[in-house]
C-alpha positions as a Markdown table, in Angstrom:
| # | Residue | x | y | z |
|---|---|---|---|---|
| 1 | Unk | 109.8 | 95.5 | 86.5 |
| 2 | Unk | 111.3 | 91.9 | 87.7 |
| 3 | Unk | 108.8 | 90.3 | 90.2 |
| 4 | Unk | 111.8 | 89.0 | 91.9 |
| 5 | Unk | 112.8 | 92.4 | 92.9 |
| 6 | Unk | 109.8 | 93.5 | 94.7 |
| 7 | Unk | 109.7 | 93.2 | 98.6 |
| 8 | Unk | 106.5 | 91.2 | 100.1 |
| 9 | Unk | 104.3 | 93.7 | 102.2 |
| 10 | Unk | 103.5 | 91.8 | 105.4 |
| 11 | Unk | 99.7 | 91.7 | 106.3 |
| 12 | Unk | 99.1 | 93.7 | 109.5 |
| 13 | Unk | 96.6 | 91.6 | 111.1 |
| 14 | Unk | 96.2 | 93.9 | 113.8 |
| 15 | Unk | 94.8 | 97.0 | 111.5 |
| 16 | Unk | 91.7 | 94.1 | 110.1 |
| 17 | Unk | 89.8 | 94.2 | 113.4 |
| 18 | Unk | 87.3 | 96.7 | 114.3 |
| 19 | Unk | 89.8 | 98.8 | 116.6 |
| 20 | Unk | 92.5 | 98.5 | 114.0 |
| 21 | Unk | 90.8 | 99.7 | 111.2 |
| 22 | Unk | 89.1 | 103.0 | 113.6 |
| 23 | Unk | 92.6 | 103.3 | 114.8 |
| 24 | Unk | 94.0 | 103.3 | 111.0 |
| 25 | Unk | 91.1 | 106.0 | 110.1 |
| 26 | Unk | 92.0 | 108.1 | 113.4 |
| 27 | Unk | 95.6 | 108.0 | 112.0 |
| 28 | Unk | 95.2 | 108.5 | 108.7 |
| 29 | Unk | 92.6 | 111.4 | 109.3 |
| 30 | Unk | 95.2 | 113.5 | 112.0 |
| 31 | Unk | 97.9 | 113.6 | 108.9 |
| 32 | Unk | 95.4 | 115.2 | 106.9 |
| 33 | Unk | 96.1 | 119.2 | 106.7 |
| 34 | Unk | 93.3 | 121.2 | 108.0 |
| 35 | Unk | 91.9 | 122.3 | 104.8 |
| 36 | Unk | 91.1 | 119.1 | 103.8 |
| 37 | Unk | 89.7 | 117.9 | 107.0 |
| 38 | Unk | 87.4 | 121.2 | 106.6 |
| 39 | Unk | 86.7 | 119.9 | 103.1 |
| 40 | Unk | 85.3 | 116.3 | 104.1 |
| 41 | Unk | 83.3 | 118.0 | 106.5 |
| 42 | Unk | 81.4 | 119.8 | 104.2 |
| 43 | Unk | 81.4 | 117.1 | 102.1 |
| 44 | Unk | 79.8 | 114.9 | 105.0 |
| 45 | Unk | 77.2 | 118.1 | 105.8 |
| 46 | Unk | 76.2 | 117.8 | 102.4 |
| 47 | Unk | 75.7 | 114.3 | 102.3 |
| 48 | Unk | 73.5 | 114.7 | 104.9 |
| 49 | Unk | 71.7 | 117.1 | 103.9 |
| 50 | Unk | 70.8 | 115.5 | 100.5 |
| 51 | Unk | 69.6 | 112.4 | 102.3 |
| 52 | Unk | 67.5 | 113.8 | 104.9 |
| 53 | Unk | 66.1 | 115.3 | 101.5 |
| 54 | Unk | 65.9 | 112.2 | 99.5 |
| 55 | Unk | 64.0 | 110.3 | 102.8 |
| 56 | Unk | 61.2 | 113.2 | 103.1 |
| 57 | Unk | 60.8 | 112.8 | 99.7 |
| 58 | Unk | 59.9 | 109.6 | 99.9 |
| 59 | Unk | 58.1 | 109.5 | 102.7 |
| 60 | Unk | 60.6 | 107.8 | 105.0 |
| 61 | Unk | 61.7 | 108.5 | 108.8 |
| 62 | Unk | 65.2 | 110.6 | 109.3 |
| 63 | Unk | 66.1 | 111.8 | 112.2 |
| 64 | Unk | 66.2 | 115.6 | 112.7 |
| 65 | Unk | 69.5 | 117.2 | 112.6 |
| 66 | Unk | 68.5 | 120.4 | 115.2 |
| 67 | Unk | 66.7 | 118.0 | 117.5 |
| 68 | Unk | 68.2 | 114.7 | 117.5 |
| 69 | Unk | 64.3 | 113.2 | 117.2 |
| 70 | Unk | 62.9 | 110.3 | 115.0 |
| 71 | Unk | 60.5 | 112.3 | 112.4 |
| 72 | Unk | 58.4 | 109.3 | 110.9 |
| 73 | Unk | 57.6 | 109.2 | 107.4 |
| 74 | Unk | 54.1 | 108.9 | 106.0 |
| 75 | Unk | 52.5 | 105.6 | 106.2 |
| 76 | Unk | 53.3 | 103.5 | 102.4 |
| 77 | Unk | 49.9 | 102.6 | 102.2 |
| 78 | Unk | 51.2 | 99.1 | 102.0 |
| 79 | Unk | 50.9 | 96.1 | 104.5 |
């Protein structure tokens, strides 16, 4: 492959901000087919799932999923 023959991508500046890169998600995510949008969702549920998990397990706050509130975690024992 000759480097010479390659075309230079131009930076857009515009997708590097905060509101560029949610817009770039937003339009990346709405090309997705439905199946793999139901996928990542699952894939996100579990996630979730595994972390509230992990944070009980170690004694450490996690909001509750049903409720919305702050559960806090057992004291460390540390100061």
């Amino acid at each position: 492959m000759n480097p010479g023959n390659l075309r230079r991508q131009e930076i857009d500046w515009e997708s590097c901000t905060f509101e560029g890169s949610e817009r770039e998600q937003l339009r990346v995510w709405s090309q997705l087919p439905l199946r793999r949008k139901l996928m990542a969702l699952e894939e996100m549920g579990d996630m979730a799932r595994k972390t509230i998990e992990w944070r009980v397990s170690e004694g450490l706050p996690y909001f509750d999923p049903a409720t919305g509130e702050l559960v806090k975690g057992r004291p460390s024992g540390r100061d």
